[in-house]
ROMAR-593428 format. One line per field, with one value per residue (C-alpha): x, y, z; residue in three letters. Coordinates in Angstrom, 2 decimals, always signed. Layout:
% ROMAR-593428
px <- c(X	...)
py <- c(Y	...)
pz <- c(Z	...)
rest <- c(ALA	...)
END
This chain:
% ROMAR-593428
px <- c(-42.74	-44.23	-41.42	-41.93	-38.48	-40.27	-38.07	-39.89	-38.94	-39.04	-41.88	-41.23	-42.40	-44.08	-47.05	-50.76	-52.67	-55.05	-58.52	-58.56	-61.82	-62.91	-62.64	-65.04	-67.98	-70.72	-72.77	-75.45	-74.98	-71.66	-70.40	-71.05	-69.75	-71.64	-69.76	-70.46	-67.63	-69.29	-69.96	-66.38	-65.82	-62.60	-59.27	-56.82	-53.95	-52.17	-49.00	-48.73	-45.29	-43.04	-40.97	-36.80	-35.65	-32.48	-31.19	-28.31	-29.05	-29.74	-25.99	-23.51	-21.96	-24.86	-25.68	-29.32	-27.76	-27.60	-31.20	-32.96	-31.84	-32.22	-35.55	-36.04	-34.69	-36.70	-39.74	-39.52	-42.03	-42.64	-41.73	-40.32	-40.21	-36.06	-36.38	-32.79	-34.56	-34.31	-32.92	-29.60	-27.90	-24.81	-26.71	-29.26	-27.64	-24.87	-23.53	-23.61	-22.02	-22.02	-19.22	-17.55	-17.93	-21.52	-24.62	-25.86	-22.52	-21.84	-25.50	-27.53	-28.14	-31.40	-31.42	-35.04	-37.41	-34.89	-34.59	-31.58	-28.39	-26.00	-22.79	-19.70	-18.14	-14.65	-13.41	-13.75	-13.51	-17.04	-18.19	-19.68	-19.41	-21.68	-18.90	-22.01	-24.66	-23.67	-23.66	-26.93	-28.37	-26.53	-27.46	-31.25	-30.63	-28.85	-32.10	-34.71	-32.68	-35.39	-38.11	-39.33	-38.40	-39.37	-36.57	-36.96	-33.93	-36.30	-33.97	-32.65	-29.44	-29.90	-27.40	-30.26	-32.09	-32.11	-31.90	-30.92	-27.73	-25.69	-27.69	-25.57	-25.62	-23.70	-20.56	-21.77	-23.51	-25.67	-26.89	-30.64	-31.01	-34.41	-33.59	-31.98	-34.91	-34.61	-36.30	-39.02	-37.64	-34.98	-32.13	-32.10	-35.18	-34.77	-34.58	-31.50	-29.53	-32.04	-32.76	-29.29	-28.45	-31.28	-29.93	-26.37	-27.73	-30.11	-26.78	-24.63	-26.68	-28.20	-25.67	-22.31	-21.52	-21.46	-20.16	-20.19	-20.16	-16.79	-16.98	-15.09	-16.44	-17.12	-17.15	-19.52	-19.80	-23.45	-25.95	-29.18	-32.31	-34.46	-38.26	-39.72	-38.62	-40.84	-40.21	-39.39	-41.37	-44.15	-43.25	-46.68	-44.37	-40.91	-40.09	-43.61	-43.97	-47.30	-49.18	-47.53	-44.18	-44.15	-45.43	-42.79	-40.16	-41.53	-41.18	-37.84	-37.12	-38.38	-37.44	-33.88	-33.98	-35.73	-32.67	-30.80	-32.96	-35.57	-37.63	-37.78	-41.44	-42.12	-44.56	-45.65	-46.74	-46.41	-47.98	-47.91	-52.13	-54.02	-56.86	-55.09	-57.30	-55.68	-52.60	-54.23	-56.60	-53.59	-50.81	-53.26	-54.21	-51.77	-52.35	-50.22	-47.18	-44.61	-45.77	-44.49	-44.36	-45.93	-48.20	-47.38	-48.84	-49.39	-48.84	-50.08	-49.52	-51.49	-50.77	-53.22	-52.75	-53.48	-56.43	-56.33	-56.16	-55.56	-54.28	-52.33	-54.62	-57.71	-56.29	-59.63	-59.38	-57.24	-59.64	-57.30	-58.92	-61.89	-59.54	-58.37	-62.39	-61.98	-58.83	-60.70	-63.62	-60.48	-59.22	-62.59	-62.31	-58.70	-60.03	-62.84	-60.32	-57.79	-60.74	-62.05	-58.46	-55.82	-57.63	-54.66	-52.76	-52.02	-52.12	-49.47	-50.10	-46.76	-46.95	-48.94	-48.63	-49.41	-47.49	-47.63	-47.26	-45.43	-44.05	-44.90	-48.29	-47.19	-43.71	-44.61	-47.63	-46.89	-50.16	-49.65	-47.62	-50.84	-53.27	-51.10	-50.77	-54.25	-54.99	-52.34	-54.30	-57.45	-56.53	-55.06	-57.77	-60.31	-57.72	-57.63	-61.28	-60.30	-57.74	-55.42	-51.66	-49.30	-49.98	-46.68	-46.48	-44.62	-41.59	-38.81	-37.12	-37.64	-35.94	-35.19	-35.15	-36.71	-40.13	-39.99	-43.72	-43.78	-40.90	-42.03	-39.10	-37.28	-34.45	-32.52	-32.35	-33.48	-36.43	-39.34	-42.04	-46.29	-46.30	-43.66	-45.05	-48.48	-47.07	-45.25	-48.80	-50.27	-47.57	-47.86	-51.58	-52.68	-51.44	-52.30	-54.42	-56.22	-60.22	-61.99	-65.49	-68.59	-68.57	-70.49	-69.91	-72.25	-71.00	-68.77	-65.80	-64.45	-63.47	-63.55	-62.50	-62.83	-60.56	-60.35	-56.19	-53.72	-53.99	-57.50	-59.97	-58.92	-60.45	-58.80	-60.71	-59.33	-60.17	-60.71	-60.30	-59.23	-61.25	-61.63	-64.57	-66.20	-66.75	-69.50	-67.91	-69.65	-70.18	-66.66	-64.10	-64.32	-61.08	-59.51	-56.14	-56.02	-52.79	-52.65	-50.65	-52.10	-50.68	-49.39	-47.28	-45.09	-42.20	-42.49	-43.91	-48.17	-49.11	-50.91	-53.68	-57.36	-60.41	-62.89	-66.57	-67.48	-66.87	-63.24	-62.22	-60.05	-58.27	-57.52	-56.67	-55.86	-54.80	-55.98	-56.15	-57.90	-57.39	-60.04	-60.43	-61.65	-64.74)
py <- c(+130.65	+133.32	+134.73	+138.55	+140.02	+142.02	+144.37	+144.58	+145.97	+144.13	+143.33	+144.34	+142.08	+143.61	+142.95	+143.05	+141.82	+138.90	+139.22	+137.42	+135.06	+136.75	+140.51	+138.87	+141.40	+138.56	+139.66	+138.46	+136.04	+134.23	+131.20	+128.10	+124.65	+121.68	+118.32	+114.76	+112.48	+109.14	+110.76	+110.72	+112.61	+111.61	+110.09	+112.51	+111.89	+114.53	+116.45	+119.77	+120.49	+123.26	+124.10	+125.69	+127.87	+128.16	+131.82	+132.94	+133.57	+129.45	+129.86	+128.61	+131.43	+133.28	+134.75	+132.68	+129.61	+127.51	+128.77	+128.09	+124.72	+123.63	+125.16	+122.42	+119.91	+120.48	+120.49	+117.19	+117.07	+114.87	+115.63	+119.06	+120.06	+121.29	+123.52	+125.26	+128.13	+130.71	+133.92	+132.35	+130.42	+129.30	+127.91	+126.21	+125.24	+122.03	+122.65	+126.60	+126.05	+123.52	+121.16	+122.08	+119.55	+118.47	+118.84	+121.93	+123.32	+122.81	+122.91	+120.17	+118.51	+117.17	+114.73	+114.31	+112.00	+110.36	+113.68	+115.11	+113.37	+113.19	+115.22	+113.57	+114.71	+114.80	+114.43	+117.97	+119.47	+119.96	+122.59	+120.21	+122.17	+121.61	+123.69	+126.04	+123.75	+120.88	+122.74	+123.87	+120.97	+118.65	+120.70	+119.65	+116.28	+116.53	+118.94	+115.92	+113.22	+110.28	+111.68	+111.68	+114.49	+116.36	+117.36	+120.07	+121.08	+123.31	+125.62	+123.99	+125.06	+127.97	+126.68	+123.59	+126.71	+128.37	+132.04	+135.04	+135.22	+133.39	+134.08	+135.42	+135.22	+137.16	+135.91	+136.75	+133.91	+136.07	+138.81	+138.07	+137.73	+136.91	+136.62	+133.14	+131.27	+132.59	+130.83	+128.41	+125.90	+123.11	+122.72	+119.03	+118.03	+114.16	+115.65	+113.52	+116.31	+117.67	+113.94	+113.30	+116.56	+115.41	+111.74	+113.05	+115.33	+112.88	+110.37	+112.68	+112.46	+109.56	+107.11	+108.02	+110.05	+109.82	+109.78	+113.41	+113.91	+113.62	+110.50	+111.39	+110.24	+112.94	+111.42	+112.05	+109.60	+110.29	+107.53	+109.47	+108.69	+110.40	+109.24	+112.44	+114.23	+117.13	+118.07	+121.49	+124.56	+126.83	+125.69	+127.97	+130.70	+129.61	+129.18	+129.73	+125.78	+124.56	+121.24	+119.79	+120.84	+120.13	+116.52	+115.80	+117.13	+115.38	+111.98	+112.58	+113.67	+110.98	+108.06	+109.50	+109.70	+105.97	+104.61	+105.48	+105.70	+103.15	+103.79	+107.53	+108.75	+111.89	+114.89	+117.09	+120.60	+122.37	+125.00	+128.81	+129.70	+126.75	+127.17	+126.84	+123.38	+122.51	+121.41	+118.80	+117.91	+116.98	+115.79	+113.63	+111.76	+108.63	+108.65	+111.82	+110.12	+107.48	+103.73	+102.71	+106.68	+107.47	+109.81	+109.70	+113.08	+116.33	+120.28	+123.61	+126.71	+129.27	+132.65	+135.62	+138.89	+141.96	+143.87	+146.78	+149.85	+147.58	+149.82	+149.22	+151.48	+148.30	+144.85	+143.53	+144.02	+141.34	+138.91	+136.18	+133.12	+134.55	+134.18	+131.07	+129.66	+130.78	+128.77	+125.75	+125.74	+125.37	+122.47	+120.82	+121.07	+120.20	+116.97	+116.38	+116.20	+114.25	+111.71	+111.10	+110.59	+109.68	+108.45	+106.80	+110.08	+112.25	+116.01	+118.46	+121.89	+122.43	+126.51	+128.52	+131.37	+135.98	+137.91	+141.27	+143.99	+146.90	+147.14	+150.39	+149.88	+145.98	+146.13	+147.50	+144.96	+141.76	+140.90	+140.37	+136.99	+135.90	+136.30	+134.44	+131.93	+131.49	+131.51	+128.24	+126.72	+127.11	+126.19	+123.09	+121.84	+122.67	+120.37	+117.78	+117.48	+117.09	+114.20	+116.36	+114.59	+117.47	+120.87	+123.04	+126.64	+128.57	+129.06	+128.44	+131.78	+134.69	+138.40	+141.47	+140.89	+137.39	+137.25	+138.37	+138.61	+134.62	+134.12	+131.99	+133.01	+136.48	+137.05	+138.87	+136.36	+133.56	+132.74	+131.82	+133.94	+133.19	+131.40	+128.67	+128.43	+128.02	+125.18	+123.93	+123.75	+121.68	+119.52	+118.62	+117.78	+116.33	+114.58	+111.47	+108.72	+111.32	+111.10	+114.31	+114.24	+115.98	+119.92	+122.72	+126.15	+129.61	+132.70	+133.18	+134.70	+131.21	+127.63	+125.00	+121.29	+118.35	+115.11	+112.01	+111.29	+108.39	+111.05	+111.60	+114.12	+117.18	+120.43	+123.25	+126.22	+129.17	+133.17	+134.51	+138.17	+140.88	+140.95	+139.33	+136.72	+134.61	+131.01	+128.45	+124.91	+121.92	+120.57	+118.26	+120.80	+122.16	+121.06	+120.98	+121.62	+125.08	+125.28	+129.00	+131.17	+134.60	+138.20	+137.95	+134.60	+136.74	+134.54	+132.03	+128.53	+127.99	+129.22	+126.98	+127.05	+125.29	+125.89	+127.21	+126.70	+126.19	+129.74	+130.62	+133.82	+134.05	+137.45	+138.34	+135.63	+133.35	+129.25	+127.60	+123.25	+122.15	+118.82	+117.08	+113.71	+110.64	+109.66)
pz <- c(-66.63	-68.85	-71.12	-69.48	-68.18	-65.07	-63.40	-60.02	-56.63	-53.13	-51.93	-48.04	-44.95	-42.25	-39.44	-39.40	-36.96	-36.87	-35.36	-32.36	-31.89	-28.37	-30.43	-33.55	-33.99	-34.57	-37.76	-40.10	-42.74	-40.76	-43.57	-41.84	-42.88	-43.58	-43.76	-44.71	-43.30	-44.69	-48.62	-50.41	-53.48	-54.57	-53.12	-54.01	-56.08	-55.72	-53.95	-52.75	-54.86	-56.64	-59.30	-59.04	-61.45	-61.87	-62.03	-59.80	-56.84	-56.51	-56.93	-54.76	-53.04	-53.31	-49.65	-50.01	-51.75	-48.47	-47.00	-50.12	-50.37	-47.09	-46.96	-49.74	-48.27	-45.11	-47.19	-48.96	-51.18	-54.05	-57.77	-57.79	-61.04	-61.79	-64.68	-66.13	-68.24	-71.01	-69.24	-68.12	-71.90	-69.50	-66.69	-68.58	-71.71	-72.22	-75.93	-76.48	-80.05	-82.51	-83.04	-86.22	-89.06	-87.68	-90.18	-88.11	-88.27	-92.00	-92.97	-94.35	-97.94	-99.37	-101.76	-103.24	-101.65	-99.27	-97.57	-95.94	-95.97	-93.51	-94.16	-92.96	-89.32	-88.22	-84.95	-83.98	-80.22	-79.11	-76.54	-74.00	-70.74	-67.54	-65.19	-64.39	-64.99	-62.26	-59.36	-58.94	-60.46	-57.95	-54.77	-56.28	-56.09	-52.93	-51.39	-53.11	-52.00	-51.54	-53.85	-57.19	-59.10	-62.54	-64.54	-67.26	-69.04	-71.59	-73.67	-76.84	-78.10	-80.41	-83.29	-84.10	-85.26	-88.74	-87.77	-90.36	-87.76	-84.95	-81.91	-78.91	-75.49	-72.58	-71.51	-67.57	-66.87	-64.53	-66.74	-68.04	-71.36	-73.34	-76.87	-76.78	-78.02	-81.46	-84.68	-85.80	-87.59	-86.87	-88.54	-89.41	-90.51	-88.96	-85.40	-84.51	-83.22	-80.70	-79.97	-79.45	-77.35	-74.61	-74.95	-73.95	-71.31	-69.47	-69.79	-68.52	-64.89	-65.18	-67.23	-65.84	-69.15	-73.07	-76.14	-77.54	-81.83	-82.12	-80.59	-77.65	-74.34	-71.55	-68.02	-64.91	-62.42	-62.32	-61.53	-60.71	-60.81	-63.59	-62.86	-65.29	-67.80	-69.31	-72.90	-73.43	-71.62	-73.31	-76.68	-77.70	-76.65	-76.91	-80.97	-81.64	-81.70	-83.31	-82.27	-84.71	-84.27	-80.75	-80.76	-83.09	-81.32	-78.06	-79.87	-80.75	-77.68	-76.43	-78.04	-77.70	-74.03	-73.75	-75.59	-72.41	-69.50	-70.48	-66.93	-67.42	-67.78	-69.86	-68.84	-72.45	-73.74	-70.20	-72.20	-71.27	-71.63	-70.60	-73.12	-76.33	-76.59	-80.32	-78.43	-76.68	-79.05	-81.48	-78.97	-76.76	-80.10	-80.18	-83.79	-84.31	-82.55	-83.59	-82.45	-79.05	-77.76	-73.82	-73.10	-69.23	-68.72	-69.54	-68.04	-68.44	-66.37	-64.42	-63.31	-61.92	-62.17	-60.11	-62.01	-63.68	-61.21	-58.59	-56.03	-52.16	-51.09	-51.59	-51.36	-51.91	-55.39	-55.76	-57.03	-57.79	-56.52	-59.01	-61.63	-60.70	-60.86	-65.03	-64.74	-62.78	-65.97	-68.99	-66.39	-66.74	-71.13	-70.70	-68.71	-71.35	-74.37	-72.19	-71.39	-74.55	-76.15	-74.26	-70.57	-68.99	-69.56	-66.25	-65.38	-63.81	-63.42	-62.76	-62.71	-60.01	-58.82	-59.38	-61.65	-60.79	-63.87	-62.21	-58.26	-57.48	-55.92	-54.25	-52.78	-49.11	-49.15	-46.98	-47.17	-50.96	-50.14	-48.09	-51.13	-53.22	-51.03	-50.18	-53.93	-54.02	-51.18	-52.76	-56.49	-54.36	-53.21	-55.79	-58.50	-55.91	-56.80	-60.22	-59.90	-60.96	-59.92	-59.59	-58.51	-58.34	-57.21	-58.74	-57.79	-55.27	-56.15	-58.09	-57.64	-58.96	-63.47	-63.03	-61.71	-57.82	-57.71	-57.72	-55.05	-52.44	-50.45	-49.28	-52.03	-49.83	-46.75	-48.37	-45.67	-46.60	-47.34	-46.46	-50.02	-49.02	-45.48	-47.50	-49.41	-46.06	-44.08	-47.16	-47.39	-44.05	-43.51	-47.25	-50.19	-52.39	-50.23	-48.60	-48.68	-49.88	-48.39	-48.99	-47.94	-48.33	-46.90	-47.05	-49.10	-51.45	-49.38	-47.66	-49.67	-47.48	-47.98	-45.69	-45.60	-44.29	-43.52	-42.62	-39.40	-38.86	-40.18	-41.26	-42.67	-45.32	-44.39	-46.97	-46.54	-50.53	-49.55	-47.78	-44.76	-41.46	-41.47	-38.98	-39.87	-38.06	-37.86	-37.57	-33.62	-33.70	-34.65	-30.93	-29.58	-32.53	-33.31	-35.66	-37.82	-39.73	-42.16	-41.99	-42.16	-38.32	-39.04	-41.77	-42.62	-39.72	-39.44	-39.03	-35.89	-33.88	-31.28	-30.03	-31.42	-28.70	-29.29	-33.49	-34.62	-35.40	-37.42	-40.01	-41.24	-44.54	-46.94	-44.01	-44.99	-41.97	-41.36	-38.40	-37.07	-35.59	-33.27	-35.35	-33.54)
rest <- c(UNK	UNK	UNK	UNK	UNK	UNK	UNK	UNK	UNK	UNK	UNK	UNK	UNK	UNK	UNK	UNK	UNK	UNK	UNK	UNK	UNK	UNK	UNK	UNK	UNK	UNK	UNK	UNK	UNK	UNK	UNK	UNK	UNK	UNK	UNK	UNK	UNK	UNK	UNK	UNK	UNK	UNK	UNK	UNK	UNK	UNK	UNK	UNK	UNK	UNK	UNK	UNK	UNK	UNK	UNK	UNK	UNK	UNK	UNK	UNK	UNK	UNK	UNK	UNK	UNK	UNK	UNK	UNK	UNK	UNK	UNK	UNK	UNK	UNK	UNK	UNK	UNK	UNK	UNK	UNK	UNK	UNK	UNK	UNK	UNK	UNK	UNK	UNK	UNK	UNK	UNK	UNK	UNK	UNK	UNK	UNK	UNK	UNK	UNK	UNK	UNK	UNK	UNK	UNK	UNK	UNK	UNK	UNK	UNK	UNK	UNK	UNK	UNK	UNK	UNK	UNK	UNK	UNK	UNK	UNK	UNK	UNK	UNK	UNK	UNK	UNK	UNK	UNK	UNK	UNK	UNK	UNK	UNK	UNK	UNK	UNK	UNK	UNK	UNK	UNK	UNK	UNK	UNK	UNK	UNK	UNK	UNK	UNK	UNK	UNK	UNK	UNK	UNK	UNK	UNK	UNK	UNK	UNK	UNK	UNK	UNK	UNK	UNK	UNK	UNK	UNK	UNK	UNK	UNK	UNK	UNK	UNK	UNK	UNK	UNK	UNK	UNK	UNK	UNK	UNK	UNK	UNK	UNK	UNK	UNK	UNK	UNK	UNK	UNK	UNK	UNK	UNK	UNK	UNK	UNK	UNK	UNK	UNK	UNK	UNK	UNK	UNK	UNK	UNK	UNK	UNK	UNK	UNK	UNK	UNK	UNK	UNK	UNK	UNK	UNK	UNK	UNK	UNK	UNK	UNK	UNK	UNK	UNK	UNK	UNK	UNK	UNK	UNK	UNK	UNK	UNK	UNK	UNK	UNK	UNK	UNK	UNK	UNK	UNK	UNK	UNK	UNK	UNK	UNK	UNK	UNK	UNK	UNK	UNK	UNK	UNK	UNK	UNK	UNK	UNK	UNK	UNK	UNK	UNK	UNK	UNK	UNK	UNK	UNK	UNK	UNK	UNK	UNK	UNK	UNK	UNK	UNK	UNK	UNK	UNK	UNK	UNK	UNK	UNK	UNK	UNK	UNK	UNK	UNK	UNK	UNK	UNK	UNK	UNK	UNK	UNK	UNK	UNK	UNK	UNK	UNK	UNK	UNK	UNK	UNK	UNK	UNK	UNK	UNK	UNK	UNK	UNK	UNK	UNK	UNK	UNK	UNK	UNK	UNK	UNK	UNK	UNK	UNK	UNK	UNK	UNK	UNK	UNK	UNK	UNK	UNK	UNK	UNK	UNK	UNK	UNK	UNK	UNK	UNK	UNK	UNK	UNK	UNK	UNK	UNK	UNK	UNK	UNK	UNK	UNK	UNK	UNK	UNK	UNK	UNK	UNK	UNK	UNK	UNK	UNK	UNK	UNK	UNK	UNK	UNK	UNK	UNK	UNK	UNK	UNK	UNK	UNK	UNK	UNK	UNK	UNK	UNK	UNK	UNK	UNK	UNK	UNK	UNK	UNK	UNK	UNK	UNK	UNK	UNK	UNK	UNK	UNK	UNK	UNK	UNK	UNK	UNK	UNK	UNK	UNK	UNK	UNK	UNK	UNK	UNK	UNK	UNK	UNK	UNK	UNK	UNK	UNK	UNK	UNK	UNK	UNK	UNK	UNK	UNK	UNK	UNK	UNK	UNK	UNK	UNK	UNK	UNK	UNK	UNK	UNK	UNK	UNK	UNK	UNK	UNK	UNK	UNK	UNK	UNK	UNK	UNK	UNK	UNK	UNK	UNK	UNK	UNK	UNK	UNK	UNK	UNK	UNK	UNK	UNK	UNK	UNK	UNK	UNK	UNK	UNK	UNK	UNK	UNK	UNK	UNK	UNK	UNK	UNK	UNK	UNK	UNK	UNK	UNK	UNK	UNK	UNK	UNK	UNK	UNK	UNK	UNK	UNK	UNK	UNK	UNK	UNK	UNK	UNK	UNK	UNK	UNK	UNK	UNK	UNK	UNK	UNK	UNK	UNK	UNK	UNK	UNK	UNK	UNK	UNK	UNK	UNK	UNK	UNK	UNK	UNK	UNK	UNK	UNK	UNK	UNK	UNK	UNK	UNK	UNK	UNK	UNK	UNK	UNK	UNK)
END
């Protein structure tokens, strides 16, 4: 998530109509699609997925705690990515202070070549604490029950910093606060503390417990399963990490966390802007990493933006599947570096979704949550191409101080929203196994994407902007079975109907799967 504290307004859910087909006004130039069920391009690898942030209202006792996370649960999809994050120290973090008589308490020695020393400890209380922290993170497991999942614990205590001062942190643990992530530099140069704080926390759910630096011995009872971990979250924003930097820290992380959870795979860099290239061309070479380190695979992020003097007043400025085609090119240079240096190496883009700049202009615009979710649909399909394994929107919940233009549900009722039912409709119809086949539509306004399923042959058909189109379908989709999120669906389920004749229309940025009889 883009370190940006937003303060944005609700974005309000009302009703426009859909075009029906017998009301189309037929005109020149009508996109028509051209498939080849026998030519495959790829067999997809890839989920239709999310990512939970935790912030407060994911609460319990919140009034959208028990919607939200049955929403998830409903969903079941495969490697959610859990991330407790920056904003929120006492939700996210385990040790908030140091124990007293530790090196980063005391301060470390060098001693010439050998480098730092270790300082003795004493059995000192420690500040262990996961009173906030468990709940939330065990109505996850509970909602994923059955599924892989991505965990992401990304904010590193601030006393393994050197700072100029102690950083702070509000004693609510419900008050934003963005200045946590404070210095550059580590405080023991061996890494064995930040090693040793992700150790203790991946033990603490996955191990039953540990041993904290006093040597005393903090108790769970937790045996989950931890299939991913991801190192640390837009370290090229968060500390101002460099290449090197990070891929240090990631092997210490790393080889801490295999110590105790020797079947955990790792996910790296999940990197804020895509193109900074220098990351992976310095992380992806196993040359720059201890011996015996994984590369499982790696993430980056992607987020549109409404464009400058983008207006309510014309929705069809809001070219954000154009900017997601920019996005799609970096993929490809991403996948050339990856490739060449590390091939066995997979890909997550793990954060999708709009962040809108200033609410004024969006928050009485339902149709807003129908862009962004067609933009999902279409950035879904188009990485599918790519063998790209996981491809996350972004994210479950968002509000008010923390990102509400990415929400994929209503804050204040906790329903879903046209993004989630987006997601939803995907989730249901595609995923890894699938076929994708040769297609080929007319015009630029319409992406279209045919597969070959476990339950037949089905077709993504997704409208770019913000007008009604007409769409010529190939002679077997007559009949078919027409699943759509649209502007008229609002915060329900797909609506679903029959295709009559090969011409269906779609209105503005409509996410439509039609399901067609296997000859």
């Amino acid at each position: 998530m883009l370190h940006r504290p937003l303060f944005l307004g609700m974005f309000l859910l009302t009703m426009a109509p859909r075009l029906p087909a017998a009301e189309a006004v037929v005109t020149a130039g009508i996109p028509q699609v051209t498939i080849d069920w026998t030519k495959a391009i790829i067999v997809s690898r890839s989920p239709p997925t999310l990512q939970v942030v935790v912030n407060p209202p994911l609460r319990r006792g919140s009034s959208i705690h028990d919607p939200v996370f049955a929403a998830l649960r409903n969903l079941s999809a495969e490697n959610v990515r859990y991330v407790p994050w920056l904003p929120y120290p006492k939700l996210a973090v385990a040790e908030l202070e140091p124990p007293a008589g530790t090196q980063s308490a005391r301060g470390w020695q060098t001693t010439g070549k050998k480098g730092a020393s270790l300082l003795m400890k004493s059995p000192t209380p420690t500040s262990w604490d996961f009173s906030l922290i468990d709940p939330m993170t065990l109505d996850f497991f509970d909602a994923t029950k059955g599924h892989a999942t991505i965990l992401n614990f990304s904010t590193i205590p601030a006393w393994l910093f050197k700072t100029s001062q102690t950083v702070t942190y509000p004693t609510d643990p419900n008050q934003p606060y963005w200045k946590y992530t404070q210095g550059t530099e580590l405080k023991d140069p061996t890494l064995k503390e930040l090693g040793d704080y992700y150790a203790r926390l991946v033990s603490w759910y996955g191990q039953g417990g540990f041993t904290d630096e006093s040597g005393v011995r903090h108790h769970s009872s937790y045996h989950y399963d931890i299939p991913w971990w991801e190192v640390l979250n837009e370290p090229d924003f968060e500390h101002k990490t460099t290449p090197q930097q990070y891929t240090e820290r990631y092997d210490a992380i790393v080889s801490a966390i295999h110590k105790v959870s020797p079947k955990t795979r790792f996910v790296g860099l999940a990197l804020a802007y895509a193109n900074r290239f220098n990351y992976y061309e310095y992380f992806l070479d196993p040359k720059n990493h201890q011996p015996g380190i994984p590369l499982d695979m790696i993430s980056y992020h992607f987020y549109a933006k409404p464009e400058k003097g983008t207006n309510a007043a014309n929705p069809d400025l809001w070219h954000f599947c154009e900017q997601a085609d920019k996005f799609l090119e970096t993929v490809r240079q991403i996948e050339s570096i990856r490739l060449r240096l590390s091939p066995a190496t997979q890909t997550a883009v793990d954060e999708i979704g709009v962040i809108a700049s200033d609410d004024r202009s969006w928050k009485n615009l339902p149709v807003y949550w129908n862009a962004t979710g067609a933009m999902y649909a279409y950035i879904y399909a188009e990485l599918s191409k790519l063998g790209i394994e996981n491809i996350s929107e972004s994210q479950l919940v968002g509000y008010p101080t923390q990102f509400p233009s990415v929400s994929m549900v209503n804050w204040e009722t906790g329903k879903p929203n046209a993004r989630f039912r987006v997601l939803e409709l995907l989730k249901q119809n595609f995923g890894p196994g699938d076929i994708l086949v040769s297609t080929q539509i007319t015009g630029p306004k319409v992406a279209a994407q045919a597969y070959r399923t476990t339950s037949g042959r089905k077709l993504l058909l997704v409208n770019k902007r913000d007008t009604a189109v007409g769409v010529d379908l190939p002679t077997e989709a007559a009949g078919s079975r027409m699943d759509v999120v649209d502007t008229t669906t609002g915060e329900n389920p797909a609506q679903c109907s029959t295709v009559s004749g090969t011409r269906v229309m779609l209105s503005p940025f409509t996410v439509a799967v039609l399901s067609m009889a296997t000859p």
